[in-house]
N, CA, C and O of each residue as an XYZ file, in Angstrom:
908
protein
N      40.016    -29.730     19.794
C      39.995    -30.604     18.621
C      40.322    -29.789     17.385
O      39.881    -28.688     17.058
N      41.112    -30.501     16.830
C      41.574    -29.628     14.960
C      40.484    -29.156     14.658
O      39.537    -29.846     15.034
N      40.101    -27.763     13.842
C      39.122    -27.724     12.987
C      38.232    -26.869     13.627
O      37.669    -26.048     12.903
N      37.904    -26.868     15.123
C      37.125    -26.398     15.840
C      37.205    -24.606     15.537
O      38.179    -23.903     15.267
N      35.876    -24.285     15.698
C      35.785    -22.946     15.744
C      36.706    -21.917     16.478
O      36.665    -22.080     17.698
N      37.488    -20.948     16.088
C      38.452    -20.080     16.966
C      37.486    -19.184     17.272
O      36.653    -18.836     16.434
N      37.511    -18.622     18.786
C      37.028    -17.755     19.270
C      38.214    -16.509     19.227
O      39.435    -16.647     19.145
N      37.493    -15.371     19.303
C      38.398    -14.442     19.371
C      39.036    -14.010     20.971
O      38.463    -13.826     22.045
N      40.499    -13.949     20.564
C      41.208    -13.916     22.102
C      41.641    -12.521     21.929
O      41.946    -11.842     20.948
N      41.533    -12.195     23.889
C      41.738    -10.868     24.469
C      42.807    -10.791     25.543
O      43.343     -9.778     25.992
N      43.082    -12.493     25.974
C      43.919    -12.582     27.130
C      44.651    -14.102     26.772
O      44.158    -14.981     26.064
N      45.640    -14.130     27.298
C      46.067    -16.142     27.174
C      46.900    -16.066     29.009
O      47.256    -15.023     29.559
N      46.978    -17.014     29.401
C      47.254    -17.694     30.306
C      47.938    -19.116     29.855
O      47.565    -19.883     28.967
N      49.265    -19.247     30.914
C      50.815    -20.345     30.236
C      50.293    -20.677     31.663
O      50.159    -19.971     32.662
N      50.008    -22.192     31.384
C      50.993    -23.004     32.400
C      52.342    -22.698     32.207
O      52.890    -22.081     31.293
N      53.002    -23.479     33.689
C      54.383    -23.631     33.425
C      55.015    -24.492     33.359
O      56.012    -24.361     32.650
N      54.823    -25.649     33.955
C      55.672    -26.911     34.004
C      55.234    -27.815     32.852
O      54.107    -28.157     32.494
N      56.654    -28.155     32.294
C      56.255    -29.004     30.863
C      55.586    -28.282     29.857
O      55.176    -29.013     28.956
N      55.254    -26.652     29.666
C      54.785    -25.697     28.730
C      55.764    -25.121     28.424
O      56.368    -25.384     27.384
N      56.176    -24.115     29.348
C      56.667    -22.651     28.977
C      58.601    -23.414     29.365
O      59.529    -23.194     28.588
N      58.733    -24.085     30.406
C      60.047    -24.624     30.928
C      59.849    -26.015     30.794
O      58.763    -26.517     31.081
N      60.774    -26.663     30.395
C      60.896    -28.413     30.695
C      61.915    -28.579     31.870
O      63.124    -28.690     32.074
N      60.217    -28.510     32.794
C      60.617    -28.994     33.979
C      60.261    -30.615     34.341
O      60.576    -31.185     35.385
N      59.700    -31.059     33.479
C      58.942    -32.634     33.628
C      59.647    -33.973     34.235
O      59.327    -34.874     35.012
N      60.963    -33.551     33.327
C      62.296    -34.241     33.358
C      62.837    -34.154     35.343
O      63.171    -35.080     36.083
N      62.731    -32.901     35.589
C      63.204    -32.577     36.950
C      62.509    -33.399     37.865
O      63.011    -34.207     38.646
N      60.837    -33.021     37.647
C      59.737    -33.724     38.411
C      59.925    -35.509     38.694
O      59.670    -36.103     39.741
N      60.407    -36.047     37.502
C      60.632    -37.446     37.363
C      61.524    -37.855     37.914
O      61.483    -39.062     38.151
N      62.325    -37.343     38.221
C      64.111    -37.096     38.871
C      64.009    -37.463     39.749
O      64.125    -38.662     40.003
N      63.714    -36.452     40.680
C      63.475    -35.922     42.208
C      62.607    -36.938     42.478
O      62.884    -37.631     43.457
N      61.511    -37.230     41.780
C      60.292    -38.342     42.579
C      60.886    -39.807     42.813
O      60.883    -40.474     43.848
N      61.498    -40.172     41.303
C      62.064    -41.514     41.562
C      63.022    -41.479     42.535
O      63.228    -42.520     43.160
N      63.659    -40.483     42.797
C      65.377    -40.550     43.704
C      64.221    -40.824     45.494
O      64.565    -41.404     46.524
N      62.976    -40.175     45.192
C      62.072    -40.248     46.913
C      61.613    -41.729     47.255
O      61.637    -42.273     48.359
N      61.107    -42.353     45.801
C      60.295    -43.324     46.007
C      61.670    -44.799     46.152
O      61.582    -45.833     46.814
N      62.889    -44.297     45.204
C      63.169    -46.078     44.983
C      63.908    -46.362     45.865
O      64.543    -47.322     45.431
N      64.491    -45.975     47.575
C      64.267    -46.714     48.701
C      63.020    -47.412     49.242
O      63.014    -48.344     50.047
N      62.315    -47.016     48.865
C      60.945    -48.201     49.038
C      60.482    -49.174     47.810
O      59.407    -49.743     47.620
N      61.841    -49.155     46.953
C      61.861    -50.403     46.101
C      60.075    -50.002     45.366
O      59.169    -50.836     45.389
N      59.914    -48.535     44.755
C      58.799    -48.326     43.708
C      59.258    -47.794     42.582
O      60.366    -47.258     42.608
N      58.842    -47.815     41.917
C      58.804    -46.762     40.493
C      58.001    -46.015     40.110
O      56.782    -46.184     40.114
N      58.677    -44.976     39.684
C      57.407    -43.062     39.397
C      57.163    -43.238     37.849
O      57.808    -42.948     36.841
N      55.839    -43.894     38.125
C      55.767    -44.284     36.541
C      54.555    -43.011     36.051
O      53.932    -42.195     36.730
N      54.576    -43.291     34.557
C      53.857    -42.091     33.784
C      52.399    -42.056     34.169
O      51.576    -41.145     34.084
N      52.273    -43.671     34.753
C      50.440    -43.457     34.850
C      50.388    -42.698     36.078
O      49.432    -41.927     36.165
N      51.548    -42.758     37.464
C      50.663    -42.290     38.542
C      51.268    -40.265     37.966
O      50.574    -39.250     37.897
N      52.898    -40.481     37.655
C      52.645    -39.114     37.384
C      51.921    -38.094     36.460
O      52.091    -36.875     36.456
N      50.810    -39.058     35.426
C      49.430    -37.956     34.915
C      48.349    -37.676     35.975
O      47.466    -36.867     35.688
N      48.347    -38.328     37.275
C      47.311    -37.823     37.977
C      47.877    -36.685     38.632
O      47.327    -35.585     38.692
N      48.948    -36.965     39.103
C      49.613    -35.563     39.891
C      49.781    -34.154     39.092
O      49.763    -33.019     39.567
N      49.965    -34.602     37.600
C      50.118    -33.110     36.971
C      48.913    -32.303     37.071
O      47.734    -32.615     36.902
N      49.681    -30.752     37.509
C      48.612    -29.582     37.809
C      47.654    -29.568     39.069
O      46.706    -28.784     39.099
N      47.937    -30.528     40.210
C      47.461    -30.480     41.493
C      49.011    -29.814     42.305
O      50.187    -29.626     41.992
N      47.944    -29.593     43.732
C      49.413    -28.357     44.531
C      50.006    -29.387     44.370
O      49.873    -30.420     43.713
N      51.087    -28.713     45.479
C      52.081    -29.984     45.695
C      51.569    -30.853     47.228
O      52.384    -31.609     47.755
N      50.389    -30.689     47.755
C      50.099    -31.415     48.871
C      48.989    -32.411     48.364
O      48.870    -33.479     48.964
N      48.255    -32.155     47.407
C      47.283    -32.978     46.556
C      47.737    -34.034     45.816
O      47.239    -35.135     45.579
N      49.224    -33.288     45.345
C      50.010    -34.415     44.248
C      50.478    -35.221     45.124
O      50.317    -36.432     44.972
N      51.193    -34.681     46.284
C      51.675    -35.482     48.109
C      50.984    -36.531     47.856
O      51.439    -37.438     47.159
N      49.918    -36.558     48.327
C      49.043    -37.546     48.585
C      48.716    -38.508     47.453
O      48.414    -39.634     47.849
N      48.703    -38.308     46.003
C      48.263    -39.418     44.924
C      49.384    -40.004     45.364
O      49.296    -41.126     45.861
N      50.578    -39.386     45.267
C      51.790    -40.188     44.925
C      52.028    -41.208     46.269
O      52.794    -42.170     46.202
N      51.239    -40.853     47.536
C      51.898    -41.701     48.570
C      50.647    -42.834     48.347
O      51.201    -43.812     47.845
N      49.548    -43.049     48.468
C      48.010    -43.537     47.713
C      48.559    -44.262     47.011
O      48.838    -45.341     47.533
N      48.976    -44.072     45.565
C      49.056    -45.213     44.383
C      50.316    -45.717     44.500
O      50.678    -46.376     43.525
N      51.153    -45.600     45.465
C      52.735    -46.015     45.870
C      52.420    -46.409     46.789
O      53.360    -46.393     47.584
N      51.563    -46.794     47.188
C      51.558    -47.405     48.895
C      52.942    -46.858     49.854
O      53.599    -47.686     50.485
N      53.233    -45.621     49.875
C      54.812    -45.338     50.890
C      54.135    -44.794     52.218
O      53.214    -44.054     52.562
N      55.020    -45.504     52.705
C      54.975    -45.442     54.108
C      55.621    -44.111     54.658
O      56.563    -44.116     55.450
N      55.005    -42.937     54.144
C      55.072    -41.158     54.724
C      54.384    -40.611     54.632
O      53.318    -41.029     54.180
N      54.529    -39.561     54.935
C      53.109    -38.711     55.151
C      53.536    -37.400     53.701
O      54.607    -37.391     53.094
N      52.497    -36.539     53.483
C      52.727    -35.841     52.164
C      53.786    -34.417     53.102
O      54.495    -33.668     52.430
N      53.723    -34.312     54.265
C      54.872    -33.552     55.039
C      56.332    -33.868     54.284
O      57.120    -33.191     53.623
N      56.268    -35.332     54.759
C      57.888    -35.969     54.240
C      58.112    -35.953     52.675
O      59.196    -36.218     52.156
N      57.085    -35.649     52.054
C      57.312    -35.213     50.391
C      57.902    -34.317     50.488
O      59.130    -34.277     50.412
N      56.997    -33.175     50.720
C      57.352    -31.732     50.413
C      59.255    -31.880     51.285
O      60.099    -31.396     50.531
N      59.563    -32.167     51.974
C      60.369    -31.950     52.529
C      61.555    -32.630     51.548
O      62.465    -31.908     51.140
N      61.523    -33.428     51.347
C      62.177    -34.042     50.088
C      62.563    -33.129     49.419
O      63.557    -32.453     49.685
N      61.527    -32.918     48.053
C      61.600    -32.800     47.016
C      61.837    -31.250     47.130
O      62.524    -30.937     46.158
N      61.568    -30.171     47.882
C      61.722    -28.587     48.018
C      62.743    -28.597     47.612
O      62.893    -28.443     46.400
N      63.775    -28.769     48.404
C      65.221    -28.380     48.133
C      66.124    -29.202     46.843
O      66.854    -28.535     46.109
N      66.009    -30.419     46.700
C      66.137    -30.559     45.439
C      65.818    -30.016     43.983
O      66.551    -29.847     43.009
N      63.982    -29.726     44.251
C      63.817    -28.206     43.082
C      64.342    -27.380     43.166
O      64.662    -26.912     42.073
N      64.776    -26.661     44.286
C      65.047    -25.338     43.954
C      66.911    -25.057     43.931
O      67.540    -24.011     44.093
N      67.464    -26.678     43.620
C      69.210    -27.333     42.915
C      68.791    -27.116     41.957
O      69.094    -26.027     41.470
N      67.781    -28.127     41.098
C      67.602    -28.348     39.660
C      66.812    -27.618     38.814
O      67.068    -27.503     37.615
N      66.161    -27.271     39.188
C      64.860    -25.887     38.457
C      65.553    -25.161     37.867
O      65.641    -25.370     36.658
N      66.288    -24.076     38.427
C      67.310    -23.155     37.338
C      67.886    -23.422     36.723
O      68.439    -22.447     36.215
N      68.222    -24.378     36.312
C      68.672    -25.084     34.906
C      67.724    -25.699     33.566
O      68.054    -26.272     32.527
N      66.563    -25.335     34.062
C      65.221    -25.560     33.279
C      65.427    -24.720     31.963
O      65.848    -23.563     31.948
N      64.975    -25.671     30.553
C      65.257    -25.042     29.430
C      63.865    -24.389     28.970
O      62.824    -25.003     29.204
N      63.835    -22.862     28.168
C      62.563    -22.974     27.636
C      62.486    -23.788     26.389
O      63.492    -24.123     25.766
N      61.124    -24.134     25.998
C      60.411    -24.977     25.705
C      60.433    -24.592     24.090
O      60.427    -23.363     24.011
N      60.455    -25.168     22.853
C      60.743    -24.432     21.512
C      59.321    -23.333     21.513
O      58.296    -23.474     22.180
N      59.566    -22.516     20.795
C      58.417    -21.187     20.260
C      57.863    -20.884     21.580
O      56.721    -20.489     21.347
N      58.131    -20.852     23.247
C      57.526    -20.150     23.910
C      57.810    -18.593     24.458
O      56.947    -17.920     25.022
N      59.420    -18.061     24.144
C      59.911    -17.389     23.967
C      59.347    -16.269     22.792
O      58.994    -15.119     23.053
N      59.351    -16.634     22.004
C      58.833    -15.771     20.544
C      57.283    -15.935     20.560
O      56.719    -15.218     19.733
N      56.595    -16.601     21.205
C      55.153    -15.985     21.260
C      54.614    -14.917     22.508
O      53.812    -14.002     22.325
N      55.366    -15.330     24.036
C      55.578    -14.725     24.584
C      56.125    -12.972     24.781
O      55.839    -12.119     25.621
N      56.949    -12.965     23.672
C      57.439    -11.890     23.190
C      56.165    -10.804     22.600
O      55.690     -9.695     22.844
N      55.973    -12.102     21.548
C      54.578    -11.546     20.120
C      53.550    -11.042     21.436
O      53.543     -9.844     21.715
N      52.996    -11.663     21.946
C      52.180    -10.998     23.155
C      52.447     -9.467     23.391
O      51.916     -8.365     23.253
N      53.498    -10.022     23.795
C      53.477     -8.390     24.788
C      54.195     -7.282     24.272
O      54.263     -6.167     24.790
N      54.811     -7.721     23.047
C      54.953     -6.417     22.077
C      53.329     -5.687     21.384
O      53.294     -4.570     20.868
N      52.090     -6.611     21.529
C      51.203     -6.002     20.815
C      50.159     -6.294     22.112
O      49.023     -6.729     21.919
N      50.551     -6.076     23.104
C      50.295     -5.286     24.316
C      48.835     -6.831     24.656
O      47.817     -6.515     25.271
N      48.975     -7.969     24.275
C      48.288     -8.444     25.240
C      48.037     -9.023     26.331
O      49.131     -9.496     26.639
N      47.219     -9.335     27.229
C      47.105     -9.506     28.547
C      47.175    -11.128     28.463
O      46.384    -11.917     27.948
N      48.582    -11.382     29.253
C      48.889    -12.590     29.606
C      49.449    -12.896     30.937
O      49.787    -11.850     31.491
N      49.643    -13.808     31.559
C      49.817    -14.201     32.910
C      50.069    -15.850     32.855
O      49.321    -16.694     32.361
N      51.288    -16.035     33.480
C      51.984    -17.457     33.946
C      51.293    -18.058     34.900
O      50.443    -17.383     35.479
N      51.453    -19.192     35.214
C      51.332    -20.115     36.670
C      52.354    -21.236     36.894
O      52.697    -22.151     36.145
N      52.727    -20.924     38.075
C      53.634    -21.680     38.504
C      54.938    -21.199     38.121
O      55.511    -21.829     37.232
N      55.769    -19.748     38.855
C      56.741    -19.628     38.623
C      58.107    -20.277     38.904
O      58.478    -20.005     40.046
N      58.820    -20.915     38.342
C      60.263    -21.845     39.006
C      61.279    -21.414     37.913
O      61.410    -22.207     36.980
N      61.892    -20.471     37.893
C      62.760    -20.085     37.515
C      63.773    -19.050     37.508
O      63.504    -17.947     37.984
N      64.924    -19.299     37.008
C      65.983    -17.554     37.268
C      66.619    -17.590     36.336
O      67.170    -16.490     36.298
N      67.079    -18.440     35.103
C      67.773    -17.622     33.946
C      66.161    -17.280     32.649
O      65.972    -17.205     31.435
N      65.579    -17.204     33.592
C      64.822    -16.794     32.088
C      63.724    -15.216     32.529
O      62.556    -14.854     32.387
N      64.629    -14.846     32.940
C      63.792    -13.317     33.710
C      63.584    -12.537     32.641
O      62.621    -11.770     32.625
N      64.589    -12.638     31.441
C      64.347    -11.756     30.585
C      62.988    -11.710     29.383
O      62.643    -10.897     28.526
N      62.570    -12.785     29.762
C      61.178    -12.986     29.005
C      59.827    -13.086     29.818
O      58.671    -12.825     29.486
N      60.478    -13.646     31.228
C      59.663    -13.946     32.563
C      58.665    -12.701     32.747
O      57.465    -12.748     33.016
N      59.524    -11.513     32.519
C      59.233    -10.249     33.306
C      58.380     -9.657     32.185
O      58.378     -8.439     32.363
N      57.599     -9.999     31.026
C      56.548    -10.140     30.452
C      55.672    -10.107     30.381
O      54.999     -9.405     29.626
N      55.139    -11.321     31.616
C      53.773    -11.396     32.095
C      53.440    -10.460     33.426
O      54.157    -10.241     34.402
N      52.026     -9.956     33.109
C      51.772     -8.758     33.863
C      52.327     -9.215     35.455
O      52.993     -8.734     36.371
N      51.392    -10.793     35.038
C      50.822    -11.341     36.882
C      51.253    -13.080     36.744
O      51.259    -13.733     35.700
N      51.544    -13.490     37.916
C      51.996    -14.725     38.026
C      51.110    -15.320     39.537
O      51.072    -14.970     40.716
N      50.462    -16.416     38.686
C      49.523    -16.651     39.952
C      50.344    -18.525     40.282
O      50.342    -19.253     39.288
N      50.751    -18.926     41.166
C      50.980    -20.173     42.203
C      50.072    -20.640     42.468
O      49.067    -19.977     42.723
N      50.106    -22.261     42.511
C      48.936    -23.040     42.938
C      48.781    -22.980     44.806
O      47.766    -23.238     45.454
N      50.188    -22.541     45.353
C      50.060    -22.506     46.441
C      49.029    -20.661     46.749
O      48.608    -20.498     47.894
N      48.867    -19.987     46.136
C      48.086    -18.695     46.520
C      46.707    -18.898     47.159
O      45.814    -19.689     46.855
N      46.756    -18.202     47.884
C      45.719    -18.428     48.860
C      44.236    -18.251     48.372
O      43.279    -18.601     49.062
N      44.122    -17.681     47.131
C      43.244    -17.404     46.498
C      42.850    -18.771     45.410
O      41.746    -18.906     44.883
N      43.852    -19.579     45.254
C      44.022    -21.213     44.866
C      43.018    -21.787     45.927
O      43.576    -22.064     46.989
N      41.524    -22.058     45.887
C      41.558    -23.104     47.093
C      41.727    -24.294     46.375
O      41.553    -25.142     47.250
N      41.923    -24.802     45.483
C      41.931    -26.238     44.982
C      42.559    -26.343     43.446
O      42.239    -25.516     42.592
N      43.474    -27.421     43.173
C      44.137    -27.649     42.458
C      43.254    -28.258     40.969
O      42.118    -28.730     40.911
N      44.204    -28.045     39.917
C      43.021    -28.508     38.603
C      42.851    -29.775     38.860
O      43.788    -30.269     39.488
N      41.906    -30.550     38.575
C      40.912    -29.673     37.444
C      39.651    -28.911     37.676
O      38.664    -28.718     36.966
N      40.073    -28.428     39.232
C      39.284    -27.236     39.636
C      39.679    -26.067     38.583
O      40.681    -26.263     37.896
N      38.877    -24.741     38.400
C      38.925    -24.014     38.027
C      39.799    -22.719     38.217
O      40.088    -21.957     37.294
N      40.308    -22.514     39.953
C      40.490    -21.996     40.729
C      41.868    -20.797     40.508
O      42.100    -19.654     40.900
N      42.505    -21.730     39.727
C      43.955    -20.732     38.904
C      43.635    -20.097     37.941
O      43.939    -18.907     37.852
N      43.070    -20.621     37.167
C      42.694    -19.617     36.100
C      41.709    -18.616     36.448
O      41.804    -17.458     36.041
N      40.935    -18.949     37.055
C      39.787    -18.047     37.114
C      40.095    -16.651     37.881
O      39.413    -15.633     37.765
N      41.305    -16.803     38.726
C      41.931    -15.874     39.759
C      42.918    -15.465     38.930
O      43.093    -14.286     39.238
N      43.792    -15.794     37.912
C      44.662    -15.321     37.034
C      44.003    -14.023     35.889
O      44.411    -12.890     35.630
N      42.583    -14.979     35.298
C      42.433    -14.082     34.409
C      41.544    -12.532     34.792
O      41.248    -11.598     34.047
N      41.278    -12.758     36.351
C      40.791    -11.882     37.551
C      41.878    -10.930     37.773
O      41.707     -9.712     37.833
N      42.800    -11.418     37.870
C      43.763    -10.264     38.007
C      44.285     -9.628     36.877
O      44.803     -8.512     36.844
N      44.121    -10.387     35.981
C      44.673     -9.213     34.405
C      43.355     -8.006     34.453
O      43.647     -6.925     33.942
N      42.159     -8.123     34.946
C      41.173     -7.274     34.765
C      40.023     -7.876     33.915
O      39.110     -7.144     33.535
N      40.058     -9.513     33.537
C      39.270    -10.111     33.257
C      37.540     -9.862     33.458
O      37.314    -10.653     34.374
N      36.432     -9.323     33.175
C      35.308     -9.754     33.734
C      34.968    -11.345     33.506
O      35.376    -11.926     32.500
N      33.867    -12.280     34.934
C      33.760    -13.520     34.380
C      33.474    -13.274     33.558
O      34.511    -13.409     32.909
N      32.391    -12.783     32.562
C      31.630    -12.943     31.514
C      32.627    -12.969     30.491
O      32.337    -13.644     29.503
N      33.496    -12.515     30.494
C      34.558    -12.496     29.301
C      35.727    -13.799     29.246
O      36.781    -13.787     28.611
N      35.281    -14.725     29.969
C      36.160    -15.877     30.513
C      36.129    -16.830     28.209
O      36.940    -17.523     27.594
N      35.324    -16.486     28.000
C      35.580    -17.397     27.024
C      36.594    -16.760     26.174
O      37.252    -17.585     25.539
N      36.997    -15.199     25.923
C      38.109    -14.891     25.044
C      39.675    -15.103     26.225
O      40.801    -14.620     26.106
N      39.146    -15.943     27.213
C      40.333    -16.516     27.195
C      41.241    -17.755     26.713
O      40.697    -18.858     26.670
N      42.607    -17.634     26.346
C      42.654    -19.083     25.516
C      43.868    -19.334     26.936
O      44.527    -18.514     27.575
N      43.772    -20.741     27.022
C      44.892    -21.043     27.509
C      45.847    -22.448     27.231
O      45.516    -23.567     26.838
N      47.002    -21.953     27.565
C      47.749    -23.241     27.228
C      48.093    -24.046     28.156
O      48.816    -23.578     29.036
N      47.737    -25.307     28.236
C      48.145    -26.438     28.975
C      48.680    -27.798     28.491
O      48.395    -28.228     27.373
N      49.556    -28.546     29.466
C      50.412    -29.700     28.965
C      49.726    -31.037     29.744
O      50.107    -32.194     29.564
N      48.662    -30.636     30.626
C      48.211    -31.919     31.428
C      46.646    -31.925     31.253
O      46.095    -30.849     31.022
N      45.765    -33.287     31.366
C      44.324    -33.074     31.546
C      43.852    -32.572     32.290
O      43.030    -31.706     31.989
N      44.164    -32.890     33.738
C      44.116    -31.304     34.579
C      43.541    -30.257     34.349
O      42.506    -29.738     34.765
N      44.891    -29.780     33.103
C      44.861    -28.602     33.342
C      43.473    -28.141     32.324
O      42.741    -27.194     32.610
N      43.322    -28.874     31.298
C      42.658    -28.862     30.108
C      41.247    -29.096     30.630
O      40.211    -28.665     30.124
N      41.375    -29.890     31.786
C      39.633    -30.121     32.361
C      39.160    -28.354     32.971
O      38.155    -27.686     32.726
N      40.419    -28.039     33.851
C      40.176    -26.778     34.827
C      39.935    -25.621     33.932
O      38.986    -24.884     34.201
N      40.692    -25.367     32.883
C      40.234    -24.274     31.752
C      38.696    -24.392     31.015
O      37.859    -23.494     30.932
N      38.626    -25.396     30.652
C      37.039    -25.541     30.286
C      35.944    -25.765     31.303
O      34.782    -26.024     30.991
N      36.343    -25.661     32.408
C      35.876    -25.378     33.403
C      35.612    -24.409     34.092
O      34.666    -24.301     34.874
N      36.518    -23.555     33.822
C      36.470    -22.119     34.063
C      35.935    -21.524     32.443
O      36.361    -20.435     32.059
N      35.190    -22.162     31.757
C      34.850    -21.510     30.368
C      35.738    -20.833     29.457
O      35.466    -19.781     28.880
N      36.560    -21.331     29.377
C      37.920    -20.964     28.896
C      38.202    -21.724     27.472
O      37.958    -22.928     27.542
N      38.667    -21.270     26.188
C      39.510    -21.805     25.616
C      41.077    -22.770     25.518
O      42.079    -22.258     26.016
N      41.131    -23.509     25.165
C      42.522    -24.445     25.285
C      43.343    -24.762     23.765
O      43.108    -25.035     22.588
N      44.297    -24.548     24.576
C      45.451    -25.062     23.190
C      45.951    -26.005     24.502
O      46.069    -25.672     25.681
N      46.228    -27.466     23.768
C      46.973    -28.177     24.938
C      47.977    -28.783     23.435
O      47.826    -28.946     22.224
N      49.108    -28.966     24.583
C      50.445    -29.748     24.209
C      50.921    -30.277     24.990
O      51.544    -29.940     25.997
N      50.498    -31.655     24.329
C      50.991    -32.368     25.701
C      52.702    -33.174     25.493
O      53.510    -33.108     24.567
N      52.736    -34.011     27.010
C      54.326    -34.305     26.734
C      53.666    -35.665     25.475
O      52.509    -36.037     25.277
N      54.905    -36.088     24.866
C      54.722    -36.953     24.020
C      54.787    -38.450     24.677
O      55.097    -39.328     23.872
N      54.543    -38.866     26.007
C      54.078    -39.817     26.865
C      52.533    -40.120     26.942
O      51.798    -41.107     26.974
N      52.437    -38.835     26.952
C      51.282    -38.843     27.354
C      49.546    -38.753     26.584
O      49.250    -37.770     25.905
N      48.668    -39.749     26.784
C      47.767    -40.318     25.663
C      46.879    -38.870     25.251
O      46.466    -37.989     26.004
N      46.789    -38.972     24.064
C      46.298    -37.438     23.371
C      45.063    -37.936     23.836
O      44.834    -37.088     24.698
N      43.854    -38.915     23.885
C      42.908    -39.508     23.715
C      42.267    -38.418     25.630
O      41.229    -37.914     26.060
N      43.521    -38.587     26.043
C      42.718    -37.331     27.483
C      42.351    -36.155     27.479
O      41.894    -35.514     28.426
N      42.638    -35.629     25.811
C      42.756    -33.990     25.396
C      41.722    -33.874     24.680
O      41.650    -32.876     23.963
N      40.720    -34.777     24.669
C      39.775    -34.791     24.181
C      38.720    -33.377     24.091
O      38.031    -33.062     23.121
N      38.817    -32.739     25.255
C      38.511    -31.192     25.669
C      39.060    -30.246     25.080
O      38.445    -29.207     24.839
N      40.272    -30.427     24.755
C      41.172    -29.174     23.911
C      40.236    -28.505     22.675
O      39.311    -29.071     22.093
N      40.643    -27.404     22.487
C      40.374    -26.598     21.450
C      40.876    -26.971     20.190
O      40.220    -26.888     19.152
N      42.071    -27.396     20.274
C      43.324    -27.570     19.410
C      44.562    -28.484     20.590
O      44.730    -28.203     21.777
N      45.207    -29.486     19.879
C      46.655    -30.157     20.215
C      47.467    -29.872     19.142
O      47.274    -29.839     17.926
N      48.274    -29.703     19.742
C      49.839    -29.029     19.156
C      50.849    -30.018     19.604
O      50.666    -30.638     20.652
N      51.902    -30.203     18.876
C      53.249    -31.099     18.839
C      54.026    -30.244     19.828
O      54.834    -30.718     20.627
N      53.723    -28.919     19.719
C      55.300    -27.539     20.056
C      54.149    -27.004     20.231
O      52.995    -27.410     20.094
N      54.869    -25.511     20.727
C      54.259    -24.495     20.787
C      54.964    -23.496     19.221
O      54.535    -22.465     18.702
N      55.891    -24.165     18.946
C      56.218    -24.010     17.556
C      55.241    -23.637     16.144
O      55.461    -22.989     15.121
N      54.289    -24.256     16.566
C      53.289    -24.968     15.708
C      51.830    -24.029     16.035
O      50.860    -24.317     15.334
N      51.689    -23.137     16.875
C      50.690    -21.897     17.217
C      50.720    -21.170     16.221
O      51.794    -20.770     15.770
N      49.315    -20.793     15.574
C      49.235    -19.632     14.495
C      48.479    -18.676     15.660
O      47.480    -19.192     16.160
N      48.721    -17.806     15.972
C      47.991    -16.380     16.828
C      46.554    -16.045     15.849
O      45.421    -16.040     16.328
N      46.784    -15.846     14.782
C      46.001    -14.913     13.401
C      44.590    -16.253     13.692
O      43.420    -15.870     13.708
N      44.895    -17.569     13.871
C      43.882    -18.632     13.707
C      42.457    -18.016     14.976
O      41.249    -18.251     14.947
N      43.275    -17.199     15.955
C      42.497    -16.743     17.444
C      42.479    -15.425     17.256
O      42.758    -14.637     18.160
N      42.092    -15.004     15.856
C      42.171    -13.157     16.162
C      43.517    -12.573     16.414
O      43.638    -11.394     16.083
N      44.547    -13.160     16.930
C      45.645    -12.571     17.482
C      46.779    -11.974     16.304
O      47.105    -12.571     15.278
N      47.182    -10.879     16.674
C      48.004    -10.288     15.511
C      48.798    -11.385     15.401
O      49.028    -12.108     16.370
N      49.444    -11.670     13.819
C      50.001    -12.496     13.210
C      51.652    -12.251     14.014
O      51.899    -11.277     14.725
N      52.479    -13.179     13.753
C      53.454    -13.777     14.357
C      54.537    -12.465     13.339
O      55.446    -11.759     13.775
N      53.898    -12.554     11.702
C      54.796    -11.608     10.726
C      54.433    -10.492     11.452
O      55.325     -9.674     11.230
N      53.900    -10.171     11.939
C      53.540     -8.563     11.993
C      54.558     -8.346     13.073
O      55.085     -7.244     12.917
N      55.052     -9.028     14.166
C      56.151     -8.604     14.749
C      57.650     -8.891     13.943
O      58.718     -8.310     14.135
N      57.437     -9.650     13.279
C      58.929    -10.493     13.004
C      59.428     -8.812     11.782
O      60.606     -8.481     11.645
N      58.199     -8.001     11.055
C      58.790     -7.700     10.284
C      58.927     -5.933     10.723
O      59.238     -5.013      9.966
N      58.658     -5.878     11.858
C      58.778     -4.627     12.713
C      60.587     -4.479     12.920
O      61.060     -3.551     13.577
C-alpha cells in the first residue's frame, strides 16, 4: 500500500513473467490457440488463477474452470513447444533493465524466477541465481512460499533476514507467496488486472519505471547514472 513504511533492503527477487519480460501476451496466445477447438475462451478471470502456479497446477485450473476434455499431460504437451517458438521474442518490460543493472553495479543480491529467455543474456547474466517453479526444491506453486524462500536461500539469505527482502511481483499469487514467506512486495500488476487483489503489496506501481531504490535504503538510481 502507498505510504507504507520502507523497510531496509539487502536482497530483491524478480518474478519473470509479465515483470521482468512481457511474456503475458504469449501465455494468452498459446492458451486460446489450446482451448478454442473446444469452442472456450482464455479469459482474464480463469487466467488470474493460473498466474504463478507450475505449469501442472495451472494444467489443472485451466482444464477445471474450462470444463476440457484432457488431461494436464495434453497441456503441457501443447503449449511446451509453442513457448519455446514464441518466448525469445519476449520484450523487456520498461525500467527493468536499468534497475537490474543499478543492482548489480552496487553489488546487490538479486535472483530471477522463471527463466524463458535468449536475447536478453546480456542483463540475464546479472542475477547471481535463477530459481524455476519446476525445481525440485519448489514443492508447491504460489501462493505457497516455496520460490522465494529457496531463492532468497540460495543468495545466502538467513530465514530471519527474510523481511529485508523486497520482491517484485505481477500476480496475487505471487504477492500472497512473498508475504508469506515474510517478505516485502512491490507489485505491478498487468493493467487487466483488479489492483483491489494487491491489497498485500507494500507499494503498486504502473512500471517498474516508477521504482525509487533510495525509498528501500537502496543506493539511489543517480548514484549510478552519474558514475
Amino acid at each position: 500500500m502507498e505510504g507504507s513504511t520502507r523497510g531496509t533492503i539487502h536482497t530483491v527477487l524478480f518474478d519473470m513473467d509479465g515483470l521482468l519480460l512481457d511474456t503475458e501476451e504469449v501465455y494468452t496466445r498459446i492458451t486460446q490457440e489450446l482451448v478454442e477447438p473446444y469452442g472456450k475462451t482464455f479469459t482474464w478471470a480463469v487466467k488470474s488463477k493460473m498466474m504463478g502456479k507450475t505449469a501442472p497446477e495451472a494444467a489443472l485450473i485451466l482444464i477445471q474452470d474450462l470444463e476440457l476434455p484432457i488431461t494436464a499431460e495434453d497441456y503441457l504437451e501443447f503449449v511446451r513447444p509453442r513457448q519455446y517458438e514464441l518466448f525469445p521474442d519476449a520484450k523487456a518490460l520498461p525500467g527493468v533493465q536499468q534497475l537490474v543493472r543499478h543492482l548489480h553495479h552496487h553489488r546487490v543480491r538479486k535472483a530471477a524466477l522463471e527463466l524463458k529467455t535468449t536475447k536478453h543474456q546480456d542483463w540475464f547474466t546479472l542475477f547471481e541465481t535463477v530459481v524455476t517453479g519446476d525445481d525440485p526444491a519448489v514443492k508447491a506453486g504460489k501462493p505457497a512460499p516455496d520460490i522465494f524462500i529457496e531463492a532468497a536461500r540460495r543468495l545466502g539469505v538467513a530465514d530471519a533476514d527474510f523481511g529485508g527482502v523486497l520482491v517484485f511481483e505481477d500476480a496475487p499469487n505471487g504477492v500472497a507467496a512473498a508475504k508469506a514467506a515474510g517478505m516485502q512486495v512491490v507489485a505491478i500488476p498487468h493493467p487487466l488486472n483488479d489492483r483491489s487483489l494487491f491489497a498485500e503489496a507494500d507499494l503498486i506501481l504502473e512500471s517498474m519505471e516508477h521504482f525509487d531504490p533510495a525509498e528501500w535504503a537502496l543506493p539511489p538510481l543517480a548514484a549510478t547514472n552519474a558514475e
